[in-house]
C-alpha positions in Angstrom: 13.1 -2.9 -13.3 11.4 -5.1 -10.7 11.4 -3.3 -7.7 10.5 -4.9 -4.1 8.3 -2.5 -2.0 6.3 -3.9 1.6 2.7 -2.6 0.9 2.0 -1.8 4.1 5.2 -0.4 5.2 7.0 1.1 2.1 10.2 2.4 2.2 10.7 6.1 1.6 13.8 5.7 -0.1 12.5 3.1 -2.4 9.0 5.3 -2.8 11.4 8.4 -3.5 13.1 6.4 -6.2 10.1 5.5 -7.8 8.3 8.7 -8.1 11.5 10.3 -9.9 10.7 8.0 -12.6 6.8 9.1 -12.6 8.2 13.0 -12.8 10.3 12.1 -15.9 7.7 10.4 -17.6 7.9 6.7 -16.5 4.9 4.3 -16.1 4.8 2.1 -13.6 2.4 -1.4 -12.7 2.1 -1.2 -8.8 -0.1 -3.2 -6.1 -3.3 -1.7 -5.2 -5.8 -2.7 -2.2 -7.7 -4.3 -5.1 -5.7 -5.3 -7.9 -2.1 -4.4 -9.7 -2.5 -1.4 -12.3 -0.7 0.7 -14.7 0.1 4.4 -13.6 1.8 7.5 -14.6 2.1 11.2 -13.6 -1.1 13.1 -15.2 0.1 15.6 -16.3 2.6 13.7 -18.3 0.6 13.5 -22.3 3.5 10.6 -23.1 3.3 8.7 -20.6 -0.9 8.5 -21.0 -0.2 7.5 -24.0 1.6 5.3 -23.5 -0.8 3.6 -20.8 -3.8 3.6 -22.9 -1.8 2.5 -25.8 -1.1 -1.4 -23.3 -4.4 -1.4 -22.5 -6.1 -0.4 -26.3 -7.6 2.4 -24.3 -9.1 5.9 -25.9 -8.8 8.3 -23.8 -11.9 10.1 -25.3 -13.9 7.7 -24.3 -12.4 5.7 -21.8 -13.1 6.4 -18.5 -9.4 7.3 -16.6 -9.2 7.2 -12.9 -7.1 9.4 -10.6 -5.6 8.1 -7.2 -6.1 10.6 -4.5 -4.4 10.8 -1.5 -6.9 12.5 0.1 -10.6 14.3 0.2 -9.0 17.6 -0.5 -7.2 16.5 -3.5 -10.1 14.6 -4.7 -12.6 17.7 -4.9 -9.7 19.5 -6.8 -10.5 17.8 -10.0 -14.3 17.0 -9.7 -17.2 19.6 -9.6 -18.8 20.6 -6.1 -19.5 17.3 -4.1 -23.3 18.0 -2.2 -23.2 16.8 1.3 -24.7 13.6 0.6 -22.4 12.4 -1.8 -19.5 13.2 0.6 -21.1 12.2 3.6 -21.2 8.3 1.0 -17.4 9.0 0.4 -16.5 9.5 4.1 -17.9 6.2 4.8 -16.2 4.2 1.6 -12.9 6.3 1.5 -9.9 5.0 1.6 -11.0 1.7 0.5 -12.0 -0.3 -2.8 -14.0 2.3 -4.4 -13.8 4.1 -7.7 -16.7 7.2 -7.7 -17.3 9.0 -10.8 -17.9 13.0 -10.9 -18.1 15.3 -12.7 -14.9 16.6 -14.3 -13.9 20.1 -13.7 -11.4 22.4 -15.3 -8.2 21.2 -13.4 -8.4 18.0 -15.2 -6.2 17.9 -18.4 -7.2 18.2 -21.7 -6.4 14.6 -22.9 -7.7 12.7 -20.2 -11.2 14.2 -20.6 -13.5 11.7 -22.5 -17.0 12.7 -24.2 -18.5 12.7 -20.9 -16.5 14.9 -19.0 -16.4 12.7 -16.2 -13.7 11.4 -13.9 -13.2 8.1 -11.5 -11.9 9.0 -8.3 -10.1 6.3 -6.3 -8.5 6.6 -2.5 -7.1 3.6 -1.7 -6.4 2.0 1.4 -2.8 0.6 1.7 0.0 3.1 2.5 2.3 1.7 -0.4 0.1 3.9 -3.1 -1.3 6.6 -0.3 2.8 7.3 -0.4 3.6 7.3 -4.0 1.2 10.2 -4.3 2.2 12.3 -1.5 5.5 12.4 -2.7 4.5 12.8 -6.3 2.3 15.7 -5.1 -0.3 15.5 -7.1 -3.0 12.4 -8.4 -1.8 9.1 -10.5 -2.9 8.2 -13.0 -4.6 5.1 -13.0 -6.3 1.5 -14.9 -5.9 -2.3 -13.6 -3.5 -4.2 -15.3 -6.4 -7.0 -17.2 -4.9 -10.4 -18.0 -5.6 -12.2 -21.4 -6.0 -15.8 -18.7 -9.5 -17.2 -19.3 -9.6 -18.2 -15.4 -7.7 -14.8 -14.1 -8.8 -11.8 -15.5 -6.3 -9.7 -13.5 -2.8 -10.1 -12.5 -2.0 -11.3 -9.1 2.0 -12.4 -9.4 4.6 -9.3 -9.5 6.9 -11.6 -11.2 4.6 -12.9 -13.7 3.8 -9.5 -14.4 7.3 -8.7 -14.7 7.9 -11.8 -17.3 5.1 -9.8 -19.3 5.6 -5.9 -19.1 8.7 -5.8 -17.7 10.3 -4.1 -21.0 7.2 -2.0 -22.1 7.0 0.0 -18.6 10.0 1.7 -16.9 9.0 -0.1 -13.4 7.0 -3.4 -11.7 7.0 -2.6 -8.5 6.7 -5.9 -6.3 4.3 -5.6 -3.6 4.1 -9.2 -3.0 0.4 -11.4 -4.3 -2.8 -8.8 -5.0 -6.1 -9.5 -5.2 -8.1 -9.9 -8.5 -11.7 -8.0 -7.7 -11.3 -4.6 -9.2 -13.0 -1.8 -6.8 -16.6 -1.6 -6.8 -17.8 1.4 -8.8 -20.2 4.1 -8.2 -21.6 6.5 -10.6 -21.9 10.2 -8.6 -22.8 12.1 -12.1 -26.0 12.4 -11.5 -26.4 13.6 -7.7 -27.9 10.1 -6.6 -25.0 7.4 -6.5 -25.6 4.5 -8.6 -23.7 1.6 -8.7 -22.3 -0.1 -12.0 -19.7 -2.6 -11.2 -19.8 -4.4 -7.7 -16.5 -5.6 -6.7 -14.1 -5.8 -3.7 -15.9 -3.1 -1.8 -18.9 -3.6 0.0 -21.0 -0.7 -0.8 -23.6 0.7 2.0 -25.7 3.6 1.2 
């Protein structure tokens, strides 16, 4: 199903709709500040599957990241944040960032790779802030990479439709997206360290 959904002002309904399908096990490819990505209720093993199964992902050694709506539901799946760190994620948050913790207990069993480490990603555009809050807990998260030699992600809803649009359950149209992935920022070791610059411009 290709579903139309304003980015900035999403309707509920239409949001509502959506995250019944993530609570039954769907996967979905929806807009992001940064680029369009695959997603799925974490605490559904299927539907992980199924996501790292499109993009040739293993979960033990992949690196999953989990949208957060918010600072309180990021710290619930990473281990104590010192002030510093958080003080760097109050000035980058929401925006497009992915940190990496820690991993603590809350995170399930199949998404924790060798390292035991989590990305943490709070977006800024109301479309995805939504379709968490009514999920009520994180998505599940990884861009949607194209095989173009020019694009490396998809910007088009409907040419992602032409492509996915019988392997996930919904494309959800948010109209063009960018294709710079988030700029990422290792937080594993107490001192953050950059490892991918991207659409975010990080500031210490």
């Amino acid at each position: 199903m290709l579903l139309e959904i304003n980015a900035t002002n999403p309707d509920q309904r239409k949001i509502s709709q959506v995250v019944e399908i993530l609570k039954a096990g769907g996967v979905i490819i929806y807009p992001t500040d940064t680029v369009y990505a695959l997603g799925c209720d974490i605490t559904n093993q299927k539907a992980i599957a199924k996501i790292c199964q499109l993009r040739g992902l293993d979960p033990a050694k992949a690196m999953l990241t989990f949208i957060c709506k918010d600072f309180s539901q990021l710290s619930d799946y990473t281990m104590p944040i010192d002030n510093q760190i958080f003080r760097l994620l109050k000035k980058h948050l929401p925006g497009p960032f992915t940190f990496v913790f820690n991993a603590n207990n809350s995170v399930p069993k199949l998404l924790k790779n060798k390292k035991n480490t989590v990305g943490i990603r709070i977006p800024g555009i109301p479309i995805v802030r939504a379709l968490v809050e009514e999920l009520g807990r994180p998505l599940l998260t990884t861009s949607l990479k194209s095989d173009d030699e020019i694009l490396e992600y998809f910007t088009d809803p409907e040419d992602i439709y032409q492509d996915f649009g019988k392997q996930v359950d919904v494309v959800i149209d948010g109209g063009i997206c960018g294709n710079v992935p988030s700029t990422l920022v290792d937080c594993t070791s107490g001192e953050p360290v950059v490892i991918r610059y991207g659409a975010g411009e990080f500031v210490e």
